[in-house]
Steps between C-alpha positions, in 0.01 A plus 500: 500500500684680185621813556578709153785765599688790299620809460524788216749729559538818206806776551632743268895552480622801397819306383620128556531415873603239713206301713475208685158338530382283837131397320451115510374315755746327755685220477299366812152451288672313212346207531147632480561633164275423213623802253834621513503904586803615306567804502416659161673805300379668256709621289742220587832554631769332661451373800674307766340287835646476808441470865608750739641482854106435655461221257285687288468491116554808303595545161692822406497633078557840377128672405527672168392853462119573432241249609593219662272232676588227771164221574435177658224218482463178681332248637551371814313193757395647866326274745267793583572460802530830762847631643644274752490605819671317824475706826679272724846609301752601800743797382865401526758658746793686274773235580296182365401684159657380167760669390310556173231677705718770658505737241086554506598615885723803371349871347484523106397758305133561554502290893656768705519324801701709653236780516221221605684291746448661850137596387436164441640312809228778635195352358596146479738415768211352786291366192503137370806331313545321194185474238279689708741789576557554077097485481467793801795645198258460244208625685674840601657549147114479395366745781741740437563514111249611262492321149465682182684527151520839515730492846723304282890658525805346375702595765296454817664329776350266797566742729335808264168264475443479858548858516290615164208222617497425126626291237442186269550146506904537497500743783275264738734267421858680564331604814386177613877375409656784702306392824592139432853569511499753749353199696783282407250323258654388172238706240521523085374639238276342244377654192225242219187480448171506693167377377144669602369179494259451804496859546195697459450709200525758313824357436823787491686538164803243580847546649801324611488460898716553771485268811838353727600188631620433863722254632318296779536146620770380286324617172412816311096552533275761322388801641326819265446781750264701234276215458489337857262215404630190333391581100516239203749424194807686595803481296869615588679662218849594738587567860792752649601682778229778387369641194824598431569214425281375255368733265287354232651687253859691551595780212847680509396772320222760393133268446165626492220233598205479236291191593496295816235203474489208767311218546411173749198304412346184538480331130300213369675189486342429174659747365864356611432134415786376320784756653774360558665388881767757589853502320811517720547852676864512308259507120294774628555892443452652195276506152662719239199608228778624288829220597808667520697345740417339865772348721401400843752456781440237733569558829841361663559262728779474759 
């Protein structure tokens, strides 16, 4: 299938600030692109690409006071096919993990551990290992959290959603992390987008989503502890530690949100005959309506 995928994104600035923007889709998808999703600013400014220490592109500029709009439109291939699943995946002991894996084992900012760990050996110790001990994670994040957008709090931690029984799609997921690590389970965040498609309707207005990724069997493997069964067309846009970080957008300064419009749909490939095959990840980044000046750092190589 074709998936179309964007964002709108309106602020106000009270005066010129500093932002960095994590909006396009990963570099992982590239080669199911059919229409670039630059990032689009409007007015233009200057703005500079680059990846950061996850491997994730942002692109930083200086918003100019008064209205000031960041958006996104693409095209992408997707065999339509649900999320993988393999439930034979062992879990690891700590001293054969990849050194590049032993940082999603430690605390961050929203995965206390440390307040989760002995409550966790509690409830999982005598269960199952590997894939079916992160599912029995996923399962009791779901029993014991209650979605909604009004629970939603910026500074709610793992440990503070288990307690409150409430949260959205980012707290089921730094909880689910924080019992994967407390379990000596390599667990990270993922933030992208997440289609409806397959799902029954009415339809919610659309969002970014929040699931992890866990460390099993010599490869990272999907897991979305809000949405426990496989779902369809899902696109990573960055993964971190925690939401921490990867916000979507990042302002160092006073901003006042005016518009926030998301979307993830199937499109009709009539309507995309003739797009052109994906460019190389280094051309992608940024459409200027008004040019002023784009320079794009590639990323460097020992």
């Amino acid at each position: 299938m074709l998936i179309s995928l964007g964002c709108r994104l309106d602020f106000h600035f009270p005066q010129p600030t500093p932002l960095i923007a994590m909006l396009t889709v990963h570099q992982s998808r590239f080669s199911d692109l059919l229409r670039q999703d630059g990032l689009v600013l409007a007015p233009g400014v200057p703005a500079e690409g680059y990846r950061d220490g996850f491997g994730n592109w942002c692109i930083r500029m200086v918003a100019p006071a008064g209205d000031f709009m960041l958006s996104t439109n693409g095209v992408f291939r997707d065999a339509g096919l649900p999320d993988p699943v393999a439930p034979e995946a062992r879990q690891h002991e700590v001293q054969d993990l990849p050194f590049d894996t032993l940082v999603y084992l430690l605390g961050s900012r929203y995965c206390d551990t440390d307040l989760l760990s002995e409550q966790a050996w509690q409830i999982f110790d005598k269960g199952p290992t590997g894939w079916a001990r992160v599912q029995a994670i996923c399962d009791f994040v779901q029993a014991h959290v209650t979605f909604g957008y009004h629970h939603a709090k910026a500074t709610r931690t793992a440990s503070q959603t288990l307690a409150e029984g409430v949260g959205v799609c980012r707290d089921f997921a730094h909880l689910a992390i924080a019992l994967c690590r407390c379990l000596n389970i390599p667990a990270r965040y993922c933030t992208g987008y997440l289609s409806d498609i397959g799902e029954p309707l009415p339809h919610p207005t659309g969002d970014f989503a929040a699931w992890m990724e866990v460390y099993l069997d010599g490869q990272w493997h999907l897991f979305d502890p809000r949405n426990t069964a496989p779902r369809f067309a899902r696109f990573l846009v960055a993964r971190g530690r925690d939401a921490a970080d990867v916000p979507l957008t990042q302002t160092f300064g006073s901003a006042t949100m005016t518009g926030f419009l998301v979307w993830t749909e199937e499109t009709d490939p009539k309507a995309t005959a003739g797009l052109a095959t994906s460019p190389a990840p280094e051309t992608l980044g940024i459409h200027l309506p008004t040019f002023t000046r784009l320079t794009t750092r590639k990323e460097r190589k020992p």
